[in-house]
C-alpha positions as CSV (number, residue, x, y, z in Angstrom):
1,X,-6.0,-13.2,-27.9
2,X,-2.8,-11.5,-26.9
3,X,-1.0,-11.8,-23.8
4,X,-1.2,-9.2,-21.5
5,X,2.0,-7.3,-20.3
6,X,3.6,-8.6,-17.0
7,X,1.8,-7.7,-13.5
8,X,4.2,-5.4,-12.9
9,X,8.3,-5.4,-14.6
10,X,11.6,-3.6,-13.3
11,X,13.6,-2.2,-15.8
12,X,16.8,-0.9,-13.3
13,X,17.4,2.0,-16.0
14,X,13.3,3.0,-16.6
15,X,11.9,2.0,-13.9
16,X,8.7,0.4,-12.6
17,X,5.5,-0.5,-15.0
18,X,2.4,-1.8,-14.3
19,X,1.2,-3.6,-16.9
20,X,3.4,-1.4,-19.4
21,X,2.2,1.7,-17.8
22,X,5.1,3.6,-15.9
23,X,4.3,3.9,-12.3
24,X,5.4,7.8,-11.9
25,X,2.9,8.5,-14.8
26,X,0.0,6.5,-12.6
27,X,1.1,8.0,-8.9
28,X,0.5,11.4,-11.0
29,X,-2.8,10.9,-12.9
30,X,-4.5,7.0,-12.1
31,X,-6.9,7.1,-9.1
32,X,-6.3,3.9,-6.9
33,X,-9.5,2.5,-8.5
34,X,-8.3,1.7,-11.8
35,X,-5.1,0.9,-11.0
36,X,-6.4,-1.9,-9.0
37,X,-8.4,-2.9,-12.2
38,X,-5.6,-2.5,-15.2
39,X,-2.8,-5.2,-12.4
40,X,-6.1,-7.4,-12.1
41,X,-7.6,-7.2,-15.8
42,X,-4.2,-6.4,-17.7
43,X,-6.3,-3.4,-19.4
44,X,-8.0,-0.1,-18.2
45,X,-11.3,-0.4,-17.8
46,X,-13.0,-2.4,-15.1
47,X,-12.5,0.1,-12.0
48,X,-12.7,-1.1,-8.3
49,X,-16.2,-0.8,-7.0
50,X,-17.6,0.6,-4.2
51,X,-17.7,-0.9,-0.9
52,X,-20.7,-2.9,0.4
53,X,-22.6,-1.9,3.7
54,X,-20.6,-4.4,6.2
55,X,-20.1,-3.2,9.8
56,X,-16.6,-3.9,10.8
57,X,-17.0,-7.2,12.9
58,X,-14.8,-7.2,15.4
59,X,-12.4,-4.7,17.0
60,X,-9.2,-5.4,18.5
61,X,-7.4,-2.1,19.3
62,X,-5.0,-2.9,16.3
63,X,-6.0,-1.6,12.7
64,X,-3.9,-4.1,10.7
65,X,-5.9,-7.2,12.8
66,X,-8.9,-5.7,12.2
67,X,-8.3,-5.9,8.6
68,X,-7.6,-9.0,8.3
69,X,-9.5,-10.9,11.3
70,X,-12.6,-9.4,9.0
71,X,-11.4,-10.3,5.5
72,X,-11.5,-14.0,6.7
73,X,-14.7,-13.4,8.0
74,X,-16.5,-12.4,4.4
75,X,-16.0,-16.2,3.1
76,X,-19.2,-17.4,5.1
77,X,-21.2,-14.6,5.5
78,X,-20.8,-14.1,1.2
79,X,-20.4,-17.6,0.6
80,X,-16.8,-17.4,-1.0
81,X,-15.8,-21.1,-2.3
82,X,-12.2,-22.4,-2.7
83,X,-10.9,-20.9,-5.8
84,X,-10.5,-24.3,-7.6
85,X,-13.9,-24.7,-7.6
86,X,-14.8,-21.4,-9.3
87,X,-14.4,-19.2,-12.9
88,X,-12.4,-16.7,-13.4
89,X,-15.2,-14.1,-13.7
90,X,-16.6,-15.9,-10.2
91,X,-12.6,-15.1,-8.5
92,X,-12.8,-11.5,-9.8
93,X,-15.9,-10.4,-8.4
94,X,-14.7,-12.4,-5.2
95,X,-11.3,-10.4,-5.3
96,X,-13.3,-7.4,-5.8
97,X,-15.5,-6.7,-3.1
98,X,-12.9,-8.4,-0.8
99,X,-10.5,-6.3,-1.3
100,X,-12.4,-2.8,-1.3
101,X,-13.9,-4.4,1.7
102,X,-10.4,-4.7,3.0
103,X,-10.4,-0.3,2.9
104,X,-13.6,0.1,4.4
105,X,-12.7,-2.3,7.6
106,X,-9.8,-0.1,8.1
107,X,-11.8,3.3,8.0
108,X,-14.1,1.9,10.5
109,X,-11.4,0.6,12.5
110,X,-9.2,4.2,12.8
111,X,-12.9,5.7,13.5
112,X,-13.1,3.7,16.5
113,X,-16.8,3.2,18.5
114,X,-16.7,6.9,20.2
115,X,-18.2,8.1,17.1
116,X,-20.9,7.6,15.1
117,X,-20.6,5.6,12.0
118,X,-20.4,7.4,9.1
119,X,-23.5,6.5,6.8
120,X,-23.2,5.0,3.5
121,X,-25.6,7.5,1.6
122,X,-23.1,10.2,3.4
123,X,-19.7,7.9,2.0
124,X,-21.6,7.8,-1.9
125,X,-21.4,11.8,-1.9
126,X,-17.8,11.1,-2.3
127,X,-16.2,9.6,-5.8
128,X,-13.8,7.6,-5.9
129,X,-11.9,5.2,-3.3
130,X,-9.3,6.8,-1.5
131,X,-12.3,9.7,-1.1
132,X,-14.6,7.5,0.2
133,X,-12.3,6.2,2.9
134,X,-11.3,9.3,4.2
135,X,-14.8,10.3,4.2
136,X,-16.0,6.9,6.1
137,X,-13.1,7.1,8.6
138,X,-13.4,10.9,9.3
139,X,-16.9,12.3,7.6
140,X,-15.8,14.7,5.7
141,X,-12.5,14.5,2.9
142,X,-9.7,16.7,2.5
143,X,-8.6,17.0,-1.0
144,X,-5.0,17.4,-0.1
145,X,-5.1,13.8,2.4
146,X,-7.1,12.0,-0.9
147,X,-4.2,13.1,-2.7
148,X,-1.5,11.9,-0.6
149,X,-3.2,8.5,0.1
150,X,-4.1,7.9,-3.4
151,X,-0.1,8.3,-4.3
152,X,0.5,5.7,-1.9
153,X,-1.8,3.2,-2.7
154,X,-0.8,3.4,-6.4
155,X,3.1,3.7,-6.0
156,X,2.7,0.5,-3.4
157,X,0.2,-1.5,-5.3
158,X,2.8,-4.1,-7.0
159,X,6.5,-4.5,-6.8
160,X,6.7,-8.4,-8.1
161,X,6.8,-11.5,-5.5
162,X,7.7,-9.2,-2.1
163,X,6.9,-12.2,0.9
164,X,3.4,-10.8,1.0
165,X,2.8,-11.1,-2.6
166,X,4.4,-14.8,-2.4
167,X,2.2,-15.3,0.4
168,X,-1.0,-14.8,-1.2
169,X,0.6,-17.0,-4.6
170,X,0.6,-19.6,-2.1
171,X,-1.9,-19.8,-0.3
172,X,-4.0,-19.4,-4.2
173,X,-2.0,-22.4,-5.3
174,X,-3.5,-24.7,-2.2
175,X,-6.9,-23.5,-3.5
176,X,-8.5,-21.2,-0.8
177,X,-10.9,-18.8,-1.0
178,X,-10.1,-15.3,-2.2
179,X,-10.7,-13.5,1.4
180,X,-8.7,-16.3,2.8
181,X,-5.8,-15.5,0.3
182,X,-6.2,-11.7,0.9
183,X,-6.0,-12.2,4.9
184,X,-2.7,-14.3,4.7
185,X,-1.3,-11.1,2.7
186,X,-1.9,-9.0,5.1
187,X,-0.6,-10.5,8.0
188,X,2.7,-11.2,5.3
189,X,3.4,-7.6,5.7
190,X,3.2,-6.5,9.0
191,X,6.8,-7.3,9.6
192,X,9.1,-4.3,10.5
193,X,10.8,-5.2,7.0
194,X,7.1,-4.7,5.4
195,X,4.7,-2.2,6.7
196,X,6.7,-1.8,9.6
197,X,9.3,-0.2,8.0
198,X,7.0,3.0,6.8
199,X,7.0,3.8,10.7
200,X,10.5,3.5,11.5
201,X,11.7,5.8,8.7
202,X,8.8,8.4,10.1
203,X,10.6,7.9,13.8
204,X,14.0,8.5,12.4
205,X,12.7,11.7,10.3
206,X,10.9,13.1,13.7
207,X,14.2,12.5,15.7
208,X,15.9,14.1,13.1
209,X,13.5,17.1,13.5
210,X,13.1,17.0,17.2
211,X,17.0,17.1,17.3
212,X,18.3,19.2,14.4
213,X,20.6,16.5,13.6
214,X,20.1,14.4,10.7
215,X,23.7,12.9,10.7
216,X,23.5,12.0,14.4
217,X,19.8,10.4,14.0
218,X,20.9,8.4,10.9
219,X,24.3,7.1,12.7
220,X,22.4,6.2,16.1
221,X,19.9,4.3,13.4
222,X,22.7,2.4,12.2
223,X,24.0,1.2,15.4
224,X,20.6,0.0,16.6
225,X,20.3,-1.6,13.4
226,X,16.9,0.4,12.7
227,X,18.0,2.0,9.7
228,X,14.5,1.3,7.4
229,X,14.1,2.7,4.0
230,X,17.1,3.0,2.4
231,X,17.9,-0.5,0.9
232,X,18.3,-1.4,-2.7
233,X,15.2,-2.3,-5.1
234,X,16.8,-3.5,-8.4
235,X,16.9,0.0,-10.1
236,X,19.5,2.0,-11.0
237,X,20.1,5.1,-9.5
238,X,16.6,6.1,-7.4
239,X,13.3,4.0,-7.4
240,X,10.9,5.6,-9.7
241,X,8.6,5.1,-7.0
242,X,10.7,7.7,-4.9
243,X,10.4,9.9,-7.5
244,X,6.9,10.1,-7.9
245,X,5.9,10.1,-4.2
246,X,8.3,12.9,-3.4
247,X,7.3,14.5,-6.2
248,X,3.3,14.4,-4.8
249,X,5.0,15.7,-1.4
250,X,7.1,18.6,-3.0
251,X,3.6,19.3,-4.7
252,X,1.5,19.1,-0.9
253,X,4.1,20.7,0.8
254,X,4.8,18.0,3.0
255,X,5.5,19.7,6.0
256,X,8.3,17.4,7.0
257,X,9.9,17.6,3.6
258,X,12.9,19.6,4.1
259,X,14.0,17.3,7.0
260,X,13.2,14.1,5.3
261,X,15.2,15.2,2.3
262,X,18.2,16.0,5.2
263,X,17.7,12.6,6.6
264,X,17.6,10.7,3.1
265,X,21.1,12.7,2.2
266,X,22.6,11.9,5.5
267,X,21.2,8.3,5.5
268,X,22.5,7.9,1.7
269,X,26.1,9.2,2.5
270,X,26.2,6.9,5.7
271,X,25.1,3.7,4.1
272,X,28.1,4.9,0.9
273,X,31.0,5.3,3.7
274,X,29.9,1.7,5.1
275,X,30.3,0.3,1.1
276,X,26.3,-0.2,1.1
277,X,25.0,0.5,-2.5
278,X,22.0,2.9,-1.4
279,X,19.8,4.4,-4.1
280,X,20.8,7.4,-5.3
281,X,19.3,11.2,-4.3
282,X,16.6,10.9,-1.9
283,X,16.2,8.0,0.4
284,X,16.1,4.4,-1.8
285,X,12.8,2.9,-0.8
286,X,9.8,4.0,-1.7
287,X,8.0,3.5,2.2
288,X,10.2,5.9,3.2
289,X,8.8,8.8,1.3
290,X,5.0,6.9,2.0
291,X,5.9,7.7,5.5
292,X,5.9,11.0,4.5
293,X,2.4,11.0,2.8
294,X,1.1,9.2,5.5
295,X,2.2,11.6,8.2
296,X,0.6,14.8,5.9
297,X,-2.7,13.2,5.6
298,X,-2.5,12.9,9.3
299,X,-2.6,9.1,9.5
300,X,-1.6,7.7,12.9
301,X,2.0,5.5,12.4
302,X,-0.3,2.9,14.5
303,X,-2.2,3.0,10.8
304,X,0.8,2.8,8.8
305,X,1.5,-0.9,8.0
306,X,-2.8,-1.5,7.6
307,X,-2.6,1.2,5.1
308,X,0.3,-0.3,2.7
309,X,-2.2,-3.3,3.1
310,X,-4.6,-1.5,1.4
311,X,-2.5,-0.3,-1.3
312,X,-1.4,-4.0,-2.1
313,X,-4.6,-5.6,-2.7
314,X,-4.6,-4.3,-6.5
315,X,-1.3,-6.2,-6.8
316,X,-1.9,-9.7,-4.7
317,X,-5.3,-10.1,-6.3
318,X,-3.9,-9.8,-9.5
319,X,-1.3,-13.0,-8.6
320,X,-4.4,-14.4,-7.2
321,X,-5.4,-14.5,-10.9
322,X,-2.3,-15.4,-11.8
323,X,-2.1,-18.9,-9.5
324,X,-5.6,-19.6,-10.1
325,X,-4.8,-19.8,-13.9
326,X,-2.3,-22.1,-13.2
327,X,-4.2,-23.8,-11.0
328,X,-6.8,-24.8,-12.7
């Protein structure tokens, strides 16, 4: 049997593969479904499935602890046991529902209780994942938001052992179960470095707009030491994720576009005069331009870091495998 290509590989000259498949080509074709299935299974084929009727359990007033108060919560109510104790085929199925689980909480979350909940016949009119949550967070879906999200959640899905990803490694290698292993993920990237840093670089674009300035918004950044989104990611030149997700806004018409290009420019000439190595062209990181998406699709920045949760689950159930090969 041969081995399967790397969870995800950086080549600083090509770019960014999943499993061997270039992540520009999968932001512009793969829906978020099987992308979570080739990182988990190493081939295409075995898509993410639907979610399961499961009211959201508990709400907080914060999306992202939503999430992941009610991931922990599937272990007893499904019967999840420690991953040491279970097959392979056993973990997958686990990972599986957990993590398209992890989606649907969120919808249900940003609906709130002042509406109804959508229904799940309603949310099966829809294919497709990132359709189904808009449709079950808003009841009905706009192709242009299923678009934008589904770039997202594919460019964001795996970058190699971030903390979160670590996170979830570890907490597989001390054998818990898979909702338990999802849930320390998520509250892994809720840092401002992690999901938090989609929202900054959407505040710095909106000053930049609200101003007129881009220069003066990236320079006050950079004395407050809130300058997100423009670091380094072990490419060459621009992260192929950049690419792909600007590329999906040029093709939406992002309406903040021009002025996040201005801002990436002035952001990329700052960080050059200080001797910091930015990415070349158009802002280095790909949250940055995820902001961007986010904000068309009309996702509140209160949403932002429980969103880049979501995309992640196709990567740390994937190292999930991974550990629980090694564990066993």
């Amino acid at each position: 049997m041969s081995t399967p290509p790397p969870i995800s590989s950086v080549d600083a000259t090509r770019g960014l593969f999943y499993r061997g498949h270039d992540v520009r080509d999968l932001v512009a074709h793969a829906p978020f479904e099987d992308v979570w299935g080739l990182l988990v299974d190493g081939t295409s084929g075995q898509a993410l499935p639907p979610a399961e009727p499961f009211p959201l359990p508990v709400r907080t007033g914060d999306h992202r602890v939503d999430m992941q108060s009610a991931l922990a919560q599937l272990a007893p109510v499904w019967g999840f046991r420690p991953i040491g104790e279970i097959s392979p085929d056993e973990l997958r199925s686990n990972l599986a529902r957990a993590s398209v689980m992890a989606l649907s909480f969120l919808a249900q979350s940003a609906r709130g209780e002042d509406l109804p909940a959508v229904g799940q016949q309603q949310v099966n009119t829809v294919e497709g994942t990132a359709s189904r949550f808009v449709m079950r967070w808003r009841g009905a879906v706009n192709p242009a938001h299923v678009r934008a999200i589904n770039a997202c959640w594919v460019a964001l899905a795996d970058h190699g052992l971030t903390s979160s990803t670590t996170v979830a490694r570890q907490i597989a290698s001390a054998g818990a179960d898979a909702a338990a292993c999802l849930s320390g993920a998520v509250a892994a990237v809720s840092s401002p470095r992690g999901g938090g840093a989609a929202v900054r670089a959407l505040s710095l674009i909106r000053e930049a707009e609200r101003t007129g300035d881009a220069e003066a918004a990236v320079g006050r950044a950079l004395e407050a030491e809130t300058l997100f989104g423009f670091h380094q990611d072990g490419y060459d030149g621009t992260d192929p994720r950049v690419e792909a997700l600007r590329g999906v806004a040029m093709e939406l018409n992002a309406p903040r576009l021009e002025v996040a290009d201005a801002v990436a420019r002035a952001g990329y000439s700052a960080l050059s005069e200080r001797g910091i190595r930015p990415a070349a062209a158009y802002g280095s990181h790909a949250v940055y331009w995820a902001g961007v998406l986010l904000d068309l699709a009309e996702v509140p920045p209160a949403m932002f870091t429980a969103m880049i949760a979501c995309s992640k689950v196709a990567g740390w159930s994937a190292h999930i495998l991974q550990a629980h090969r090694e564990l066993v």
